[in-house]
N, C-alpha and C positions, 0 to 999 in steps of 0.2 A: 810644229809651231817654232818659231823663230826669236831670238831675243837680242833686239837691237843696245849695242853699248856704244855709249861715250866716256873721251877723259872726264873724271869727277874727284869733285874732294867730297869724302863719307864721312861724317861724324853722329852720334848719337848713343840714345839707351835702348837694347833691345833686349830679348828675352830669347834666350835658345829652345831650339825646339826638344823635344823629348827625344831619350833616345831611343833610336833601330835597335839595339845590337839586345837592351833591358828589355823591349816593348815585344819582342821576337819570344825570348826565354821566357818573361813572366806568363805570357798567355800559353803557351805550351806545358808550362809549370803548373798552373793554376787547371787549365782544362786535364789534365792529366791526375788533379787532387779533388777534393771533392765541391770545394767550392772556395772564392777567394774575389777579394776588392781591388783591384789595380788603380790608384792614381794617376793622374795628368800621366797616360799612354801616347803615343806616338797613334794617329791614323791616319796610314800613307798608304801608297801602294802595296809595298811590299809587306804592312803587318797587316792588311787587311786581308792578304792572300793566304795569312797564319790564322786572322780569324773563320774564313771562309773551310780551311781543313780543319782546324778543330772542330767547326760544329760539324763536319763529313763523319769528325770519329766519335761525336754521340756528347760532345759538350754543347753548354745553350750560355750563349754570350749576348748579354745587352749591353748596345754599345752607348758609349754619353748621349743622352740627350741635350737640348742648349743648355747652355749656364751651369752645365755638369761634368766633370771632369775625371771621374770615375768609372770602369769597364767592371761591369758583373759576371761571374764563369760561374756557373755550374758545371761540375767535370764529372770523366767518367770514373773516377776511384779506382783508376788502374787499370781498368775494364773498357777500353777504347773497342767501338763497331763495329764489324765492315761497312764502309761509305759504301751509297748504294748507287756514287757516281766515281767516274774518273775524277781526281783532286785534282787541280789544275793552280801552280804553285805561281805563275805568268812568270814576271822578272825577279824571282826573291827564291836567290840560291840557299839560304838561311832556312826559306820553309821547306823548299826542296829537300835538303838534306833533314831536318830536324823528322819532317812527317816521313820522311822513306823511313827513319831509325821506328817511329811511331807506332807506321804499318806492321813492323815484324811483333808489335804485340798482337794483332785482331786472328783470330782463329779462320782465318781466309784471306783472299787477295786482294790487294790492295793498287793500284795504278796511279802512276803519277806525271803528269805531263809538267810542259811550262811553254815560255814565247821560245821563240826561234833563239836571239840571243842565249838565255840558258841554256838551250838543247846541244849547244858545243863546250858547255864547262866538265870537267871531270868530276867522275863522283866513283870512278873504280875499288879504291880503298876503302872507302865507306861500304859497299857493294860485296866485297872479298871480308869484310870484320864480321858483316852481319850473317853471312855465308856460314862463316866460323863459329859463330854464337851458335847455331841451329836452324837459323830461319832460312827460307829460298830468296835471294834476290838479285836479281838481274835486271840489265839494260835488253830495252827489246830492240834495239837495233846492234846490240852486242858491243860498244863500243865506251859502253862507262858511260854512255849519257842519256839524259832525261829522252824516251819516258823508258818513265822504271816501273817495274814489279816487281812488289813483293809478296812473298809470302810467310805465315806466321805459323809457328810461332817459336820468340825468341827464345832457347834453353839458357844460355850462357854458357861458362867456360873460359877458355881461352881463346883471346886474338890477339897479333900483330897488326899494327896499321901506320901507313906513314905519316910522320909530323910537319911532311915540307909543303907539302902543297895547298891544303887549307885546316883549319883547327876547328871549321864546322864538323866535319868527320865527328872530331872526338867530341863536341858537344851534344851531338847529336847523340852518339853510342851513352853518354853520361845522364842523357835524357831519359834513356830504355831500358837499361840495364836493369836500376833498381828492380825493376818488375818483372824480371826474367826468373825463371823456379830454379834457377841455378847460382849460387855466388858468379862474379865475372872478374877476371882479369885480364885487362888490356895495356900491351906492352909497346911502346911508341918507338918508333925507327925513325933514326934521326933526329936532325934538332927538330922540335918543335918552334915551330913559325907562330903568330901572332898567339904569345901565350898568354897576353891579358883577356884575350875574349874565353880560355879557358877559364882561365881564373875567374872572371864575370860568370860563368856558369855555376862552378861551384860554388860562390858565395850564395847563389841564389838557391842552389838547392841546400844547401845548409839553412837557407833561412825557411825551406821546404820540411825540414827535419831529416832531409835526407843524411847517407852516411856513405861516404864515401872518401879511403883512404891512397894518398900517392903522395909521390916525390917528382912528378912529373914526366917521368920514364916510364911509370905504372902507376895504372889505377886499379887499385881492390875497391870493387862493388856487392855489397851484399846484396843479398836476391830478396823477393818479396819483400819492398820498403813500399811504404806511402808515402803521399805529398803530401803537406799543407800549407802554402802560404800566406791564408789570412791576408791579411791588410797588406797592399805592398805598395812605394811609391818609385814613380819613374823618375831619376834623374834627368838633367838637360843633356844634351849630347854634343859631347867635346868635336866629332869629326866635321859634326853641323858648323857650330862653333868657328872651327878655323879658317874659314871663308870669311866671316865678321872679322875675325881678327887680323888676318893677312891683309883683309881690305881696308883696314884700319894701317896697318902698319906702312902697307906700300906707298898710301896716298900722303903720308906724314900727318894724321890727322887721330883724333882720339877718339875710339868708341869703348864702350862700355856691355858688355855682356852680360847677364843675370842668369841663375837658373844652372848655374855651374858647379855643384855642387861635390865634394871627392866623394871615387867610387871608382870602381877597379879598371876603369875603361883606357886602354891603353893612347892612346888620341890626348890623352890629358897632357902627353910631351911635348904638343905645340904651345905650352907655356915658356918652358925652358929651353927650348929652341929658337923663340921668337926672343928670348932673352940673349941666349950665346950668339943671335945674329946681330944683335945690338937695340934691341928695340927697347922701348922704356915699358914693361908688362908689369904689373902687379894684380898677385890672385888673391883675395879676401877668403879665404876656405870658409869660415864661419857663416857669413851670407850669401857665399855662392857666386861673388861677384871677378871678374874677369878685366881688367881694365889696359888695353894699347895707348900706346902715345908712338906716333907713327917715328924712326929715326933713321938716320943712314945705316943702311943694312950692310953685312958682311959677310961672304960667303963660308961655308964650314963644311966639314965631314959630316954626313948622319945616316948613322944604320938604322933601317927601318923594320927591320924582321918582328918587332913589336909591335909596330902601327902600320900599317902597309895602305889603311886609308886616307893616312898625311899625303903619300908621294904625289897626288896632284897637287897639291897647294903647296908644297914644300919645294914642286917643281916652277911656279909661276916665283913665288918671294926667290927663289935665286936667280932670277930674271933680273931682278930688282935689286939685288947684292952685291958691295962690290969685290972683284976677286972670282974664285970659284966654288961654285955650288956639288958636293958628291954625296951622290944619293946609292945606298949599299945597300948589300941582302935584300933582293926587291925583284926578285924572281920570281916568288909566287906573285906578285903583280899582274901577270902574264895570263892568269886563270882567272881573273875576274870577269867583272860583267862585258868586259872588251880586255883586250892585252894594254894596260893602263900607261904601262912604261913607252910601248910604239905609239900610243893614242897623245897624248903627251908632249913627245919627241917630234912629232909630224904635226901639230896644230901650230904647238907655239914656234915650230921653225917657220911656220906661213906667215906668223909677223913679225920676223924677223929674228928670231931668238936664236942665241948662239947653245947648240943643245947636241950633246951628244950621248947617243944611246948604246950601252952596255948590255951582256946577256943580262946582268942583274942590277943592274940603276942607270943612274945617268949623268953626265955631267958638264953643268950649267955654267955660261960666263957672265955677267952683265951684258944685258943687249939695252936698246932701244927699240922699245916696241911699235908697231905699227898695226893700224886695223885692216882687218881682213875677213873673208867670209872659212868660217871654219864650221866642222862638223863636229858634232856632239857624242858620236856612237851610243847614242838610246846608251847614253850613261851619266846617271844623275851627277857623281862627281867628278866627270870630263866635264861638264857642262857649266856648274860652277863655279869650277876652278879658272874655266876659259873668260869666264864672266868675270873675274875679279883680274884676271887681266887685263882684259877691254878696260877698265878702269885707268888705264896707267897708259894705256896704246892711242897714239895719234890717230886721230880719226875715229873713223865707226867700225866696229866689230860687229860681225854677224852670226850669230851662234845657231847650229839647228838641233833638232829633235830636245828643243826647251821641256818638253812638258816631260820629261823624264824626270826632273826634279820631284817630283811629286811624289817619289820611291822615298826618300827621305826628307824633304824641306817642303813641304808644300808653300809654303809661304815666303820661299827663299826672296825671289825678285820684291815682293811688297815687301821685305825688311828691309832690301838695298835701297827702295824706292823711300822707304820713307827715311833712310839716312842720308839721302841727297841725292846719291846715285842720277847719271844721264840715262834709264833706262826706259825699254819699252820694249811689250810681247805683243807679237802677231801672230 
């Protein structure tokens, strides 16, 4: 599917969608306790590939019906099944990694595929921690990547695991542990990279009753905990978000976000970014509201090792900035759902973008953009982000493999569309 763009001026009120990153953990959370209520959930590609393994490992999820905004789990109370198929995770490294840590609870084996794109991301360290805890698990093609096998079951103890490459790893092991017959400690090498999606874990499992003590170096896991989360509600999701708001900002024009609620989501810094580039932002934390007033933007420094799902749109607004744009610590970039920094770097140079790519970011001059047909890499936030540039590029933009949105924004194009946006899917 294709997504035709024109210059546009965006303005309007919309509503963010839920987020990935809550909508991921609470269902894992919840099917893992004994039973629990999720509000306004995310259902996209990628959580529904989390709802489809839970119920493999013996939870029974009813999903909203209309006019209903609420996801019901019944879980297994620790006691996860062996699925009596292959789990197939498709585009959503999140369940991949969450359900391999899963697997090493069930008293037998467990397999785990995904699409073609996932089958080339890393998942060695994950793979070497769980190894270490007691359980078996391996790439069957020996190479750290999906499909994987596991088997169970987890003791705990001690592991090492590294912090550079992805922080699913650890949430994943943070997810398992509790229920392992052993206390666990797990010792982190290296800086830890995107530590707010850490921290989004554990606030959720504190709100689980779980117990889990660290300084972020280490985590002490007691053994044999249970979950309960009861009632839990979805925040709006800030990475979604910053596409509304970039497109807001570029265009000089004022939109208004709702459903933005604080929460530990590290993505929350395209507020104060979009502010140090000069744009007129103000956040409402009390009602959750978000509000751009488009201005002449200016280029700046920004380390991204905390957000790493900004760097597309962080890479289009310095497009639009005057000066220079340096985008830092954005190496793990590289192991996403495509190498996001070369993905990036090689679109926006096709219309024109003055962009130059680093082992670990990149750096942007003011261009003038121009349309062109660009590729998408079956990546919902290449796709996006390319989209919110078409906005601002002479002529028509042509975007492909659109329907990748649909992992996180299903709705993305009908928000642009109805904030004015020149758009249209084919």
């Amino acid at each position: 599917m294709n997504v035709k763009v024109r210059p546009s001026v965006v303005h309007g009120d919309v509503y963010a969608p839920p987020s990935k990153s809550y909508t991921h953990r609470a269902m894992t959370i919840a099917a893992l306790g004994k039973k629990a209520e999720i509000s306004y959930p995310l259902l996209s590609k990628d959580t529904m590939a989390t709802v489809r393994a839970c119920e493999a490992f013996g939870a029974t999820i009813h999903t909203p019906e209309e006019k209903e905004d609420i996801l019901r789990i019944i879980g297994v109370d620790g006691h996860p099944k062996v699925p009596e198929d292959v789990i197939n995770a498709a585009n959503s490294g999140t369940t991949l990694r969450f359900m391999a840590a899963v697997g090493s609870l069930v008293d037998g084996a467990v397999v785990l595929t995904s699409d073609d794109s996932l089958r080339k991301r890393p998942n060695g360290p994950l793979l070497k921690a769980l190894n270490d805890l007691g359980a078996n698990a391996f790439s069957a093609k020996d190479d750290g990547a999906a499909p994987i096998v596991v088997k169970g079951k987890l003791k705990g103890g001690e592991a090492t695991i590294s912090g550079e490459i992805s922080s699913q790893f650890i949430s994943a092991l943070l997810l398992a542990c509790p229920f392992a017959c052993e206390d666990t400690v797990i010792t982190v090498k290296g800086k830890l990279k995107s530590k707010p999606y850490v921290e989004m874990t554990l606030d959720m499992l504190e709100s689980a009753g779980a117990k889990i003590v660290t300084d972020f170096t280490k985590f002490e896991i007691p053994h044999n905990q249970k979950f309960d989360l009861g009632s839990y509600v979805i925040p709006g999701d800030f990475s979604s978000a910053s596409y509304l708001l970039a497109a807001g900002a570029i265009t000089n024009s004022k939109v208004v976000v709702r459903n933005l609620i604080p929460s530990k989501q590290g993505d929350v810094a395209i507020v104060s970014i979009l502010q140090q580039m000069g744009a007129d932002v103000v956040w409402d934390q009390d009602v959750g509201v978000v509000t751009v007033d488009g201005a002449d933007l200016k280029g700046i420094r920004i380390d991204v090792g905390a957000h790493p799902d900004l760097v597309p749109t962080l890479a289009v607004l310095g497009t639009c900035a005057e000066g220079v744009t340096e985008i830092t610590n954005a190496a793990h970039l590289r192991y996403k759902e495509t190498d996001r920094l070369r993905a990036m770097s090689t679109e926006l140079r096709k219309m024109g973008a003055k962009v130059k790519e680093l082992p670990d970011g990149l750096v942007i001059e003011k261009s003038r953009l121009h349309g062109a047909r660009l590729h998408g890499y079956n990546d919902h936030r290449i796709v996006m982000a390319l989209t919110v540039a078409g906005l601002v590029a002479e002529g028509e933009t042509v975007i492909d493999d659109a329907e990748s949105v649909e992992v996180s924004y299903p709705d993305f194009f009908d928000d642009l569309f109805s904030m004015g946006a020149n758009i249209g899917v084919e």
